[in-house]
TIPAMAR-261872 format. One record per residue (C-alpha): residue in three letters; z, x, y. Coordinates in steps of 0.25 Angstrom, whole numbers, padded with zeros to 4 digits, always signed. Each point is the difference from the previous one (the first is absolute). Layout:
BEGIN
AlaZXY...
***
This chain:
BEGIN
Unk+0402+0149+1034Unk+0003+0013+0006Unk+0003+0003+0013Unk-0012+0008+0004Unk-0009-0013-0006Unk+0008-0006+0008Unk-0003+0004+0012Unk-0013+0002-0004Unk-0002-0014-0001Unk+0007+0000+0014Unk-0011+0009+0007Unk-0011-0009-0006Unk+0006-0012+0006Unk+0000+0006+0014Unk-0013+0005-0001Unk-0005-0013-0002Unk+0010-0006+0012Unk-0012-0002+0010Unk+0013+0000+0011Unk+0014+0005-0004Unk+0001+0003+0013Unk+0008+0011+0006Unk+0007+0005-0013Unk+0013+0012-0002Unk+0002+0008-0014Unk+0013+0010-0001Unk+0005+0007-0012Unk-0002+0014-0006Unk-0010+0011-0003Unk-0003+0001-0016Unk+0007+0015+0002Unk+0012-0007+0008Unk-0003+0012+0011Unk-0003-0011+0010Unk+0004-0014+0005Unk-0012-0009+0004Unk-0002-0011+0012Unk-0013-0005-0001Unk-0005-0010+0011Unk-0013-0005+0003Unk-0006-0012+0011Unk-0012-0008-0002Unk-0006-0012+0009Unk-0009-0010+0001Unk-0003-0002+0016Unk-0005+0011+0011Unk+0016+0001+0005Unk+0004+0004-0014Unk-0012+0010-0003Unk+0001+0007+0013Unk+0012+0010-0005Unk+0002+0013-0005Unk+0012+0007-0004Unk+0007+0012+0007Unk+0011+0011-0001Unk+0010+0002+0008Unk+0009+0010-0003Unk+0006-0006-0015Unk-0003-0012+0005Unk-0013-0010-0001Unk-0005-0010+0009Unk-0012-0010+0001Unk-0010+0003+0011Unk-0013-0008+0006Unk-0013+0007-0004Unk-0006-0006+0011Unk+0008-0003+0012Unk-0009-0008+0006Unk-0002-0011-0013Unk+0016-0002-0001Unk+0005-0013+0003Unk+0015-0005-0002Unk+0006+0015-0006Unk+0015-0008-0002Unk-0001-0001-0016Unk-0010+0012-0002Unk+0004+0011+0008Unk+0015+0006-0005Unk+0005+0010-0009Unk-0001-0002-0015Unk+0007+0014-0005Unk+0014+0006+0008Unk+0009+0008-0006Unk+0016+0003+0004Unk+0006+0011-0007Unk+0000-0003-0014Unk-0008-0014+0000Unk-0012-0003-0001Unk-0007-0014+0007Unk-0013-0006-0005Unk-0004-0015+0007Unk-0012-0009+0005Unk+0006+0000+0013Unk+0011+0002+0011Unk+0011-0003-0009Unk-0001+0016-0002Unk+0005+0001+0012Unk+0013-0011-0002Unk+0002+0008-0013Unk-0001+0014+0005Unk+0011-0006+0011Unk+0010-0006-0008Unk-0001+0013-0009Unk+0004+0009+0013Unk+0012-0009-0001Unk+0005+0002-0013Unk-0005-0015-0004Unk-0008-0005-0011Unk-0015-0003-0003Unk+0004-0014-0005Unk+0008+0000+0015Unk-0011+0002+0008Unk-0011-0009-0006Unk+0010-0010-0001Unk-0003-0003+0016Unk-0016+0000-0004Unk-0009-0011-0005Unk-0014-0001-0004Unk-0012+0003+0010Unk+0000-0011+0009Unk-0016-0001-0003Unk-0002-0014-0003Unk-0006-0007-0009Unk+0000+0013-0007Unk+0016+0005+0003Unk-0003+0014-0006Unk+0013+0006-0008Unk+0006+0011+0005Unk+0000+0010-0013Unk+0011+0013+0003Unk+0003+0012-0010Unk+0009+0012+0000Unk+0004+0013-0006Unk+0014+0003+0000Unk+0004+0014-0003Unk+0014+0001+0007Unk+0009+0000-0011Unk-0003+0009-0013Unk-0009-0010-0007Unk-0010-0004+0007Unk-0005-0017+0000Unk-0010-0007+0006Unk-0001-0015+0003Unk-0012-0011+0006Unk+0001-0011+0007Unk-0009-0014+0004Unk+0004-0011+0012Unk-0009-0012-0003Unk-0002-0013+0003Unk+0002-0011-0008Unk-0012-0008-0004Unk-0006+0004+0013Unk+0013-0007+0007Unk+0002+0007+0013Unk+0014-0005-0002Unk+0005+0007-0013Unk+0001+0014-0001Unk+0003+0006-0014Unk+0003+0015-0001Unk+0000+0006-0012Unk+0006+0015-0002Unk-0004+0008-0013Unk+0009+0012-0002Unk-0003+0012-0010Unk+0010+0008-0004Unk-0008+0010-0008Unk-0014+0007+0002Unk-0009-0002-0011Unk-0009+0014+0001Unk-0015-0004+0000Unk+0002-0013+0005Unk+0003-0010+0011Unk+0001-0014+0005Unk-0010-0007+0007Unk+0001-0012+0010Unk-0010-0004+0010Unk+0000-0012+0010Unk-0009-0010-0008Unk-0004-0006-0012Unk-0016+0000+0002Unk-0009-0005+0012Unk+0001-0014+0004Unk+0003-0009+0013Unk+0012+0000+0000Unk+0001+0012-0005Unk+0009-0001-0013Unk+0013+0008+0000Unk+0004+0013-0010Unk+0007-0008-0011Unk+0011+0007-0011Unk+0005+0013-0002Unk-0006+0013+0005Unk-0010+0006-0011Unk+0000+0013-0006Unk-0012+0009+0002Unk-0002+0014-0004Unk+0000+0013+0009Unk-0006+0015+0000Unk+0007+0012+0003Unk-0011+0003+0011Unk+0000-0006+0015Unk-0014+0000-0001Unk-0002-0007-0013Unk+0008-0011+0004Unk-0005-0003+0013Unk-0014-0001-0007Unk+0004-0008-0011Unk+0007-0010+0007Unk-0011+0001+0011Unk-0010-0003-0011Unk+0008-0012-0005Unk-0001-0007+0013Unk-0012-0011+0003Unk-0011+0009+0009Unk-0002-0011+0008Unk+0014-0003+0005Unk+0008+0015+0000Unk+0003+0006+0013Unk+0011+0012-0002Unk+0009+0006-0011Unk+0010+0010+0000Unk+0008+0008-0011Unk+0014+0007+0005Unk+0005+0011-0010Unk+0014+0002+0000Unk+0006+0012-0008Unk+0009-0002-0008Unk+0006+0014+0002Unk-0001+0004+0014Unk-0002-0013+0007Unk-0013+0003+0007Unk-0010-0010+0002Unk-0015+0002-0001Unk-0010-0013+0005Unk-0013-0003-0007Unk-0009-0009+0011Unk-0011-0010-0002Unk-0007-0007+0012Unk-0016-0007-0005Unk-0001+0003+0013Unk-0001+0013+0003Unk-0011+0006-0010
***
């Protein structure tokens, strides 16, 4: 099979996913001017629908809608895109931070979300999903990482770490925070999947916008990063704000 059937197939999976739940793709452009991040939040209660997504300088941040419908903000308001001179952070929560930290300090991504677990949101204990783009040294990499629980056991954390050593132009790999809907929800199982990407911001903010459930998105963004002269350009999409 080849690889764009591949992902194909891929795409078709998460467009039936009813809930894949808050979900990161990075990789390349088809033309390999631009390194992509693409992140997006969905949510099934009141808390989790009433946000939007903001800039703030390079970086985004999660933000109430209304004010006056937030309730508990501790695992829904934070940061999911920083950047530090050459690298690039993509997560589902405040480990952006403890990542964007440890890399001011010379340390690793695997260094910093080895002090991090899942979300303590039982019974459900969300993964922590994290990417990056690293273009310090000549070749540029990228890598993904999920912290999950162990059959829903608040007392195992497994971490998994995907490192890529190559882009793949018009591609990039996909991980999100569960399997499908249910109660408990079920955890992101495997490998992160290949899906495929447009040259244009705008093209792949509505394509991955239009493969996830209407009932259940909230926001998506798509970070451009060129290739050639480091600037980044963001792509933003909050349901709502019409």
């Amino acid at each position: 099979m080849s690889l764009q059937q591949t992902a194909l197939n891929n795409e078709k999976l998460l467009k039936e996913n009813s809930y894949p739940g808050r979900g990161i793709v990075v990789g390349m452009t088809p033309d390999g001017k631009n390194y992509v991040q693409i992140y997006w939040i969905m949510g099934r209660s009141v808390n989790s629908r009433n946000r939007i997504f903001e800039t703030e300088g390079s970086f985004v941040k999660t933000k109430a809608f209304d004010e006056a419908k937030m309730e508990d903000p501790s695992l829904i308001i934070y940061y999911p895109a920083r950047d530090y001179n050459n690298y690039h952070i993509v997560t589902n929560g405040d480990q952006t931070d403890t990542i964007y930290n440890y890399i001011r300090e010379s340390k690793t991504f695997e260094d910093a979300l080895n002090t991090r677990e899942f979300e303590p949101d039982s019974p459900n204990f969300t993964p922590r999903i994290s990417g990056y783009v690293d273009y310090s040294d000549e070749k540029a990499t990228y890598g993904l990482s999920i912290l999950k629980s162990i059959d829903n056991n608040s007392e195992y954390c497994q971490r998994n770490y995907f490192y890529y050593s190559n882009f793949i132009k018009g591609y990039g790999h996909c991980i999100h925070t569960y399997a499908g809907d249910g109660n408990p929800i079920p955890s992101f199982q495997g490998e992160p999947y290949m899906v495929e990407l447009e040259n244009d911001i705008d093209k792949n903010a509505e394509k991955f916008w239009k493969l996830l459930n209407e009932d259940n998105k909230v926001s998506l963004l798509v970070k451009f990063i060129n290739a050639a002269n480091k600037k980044a350009e963001i792509k933003i999409i909050n349901k709502n704000i019409k």
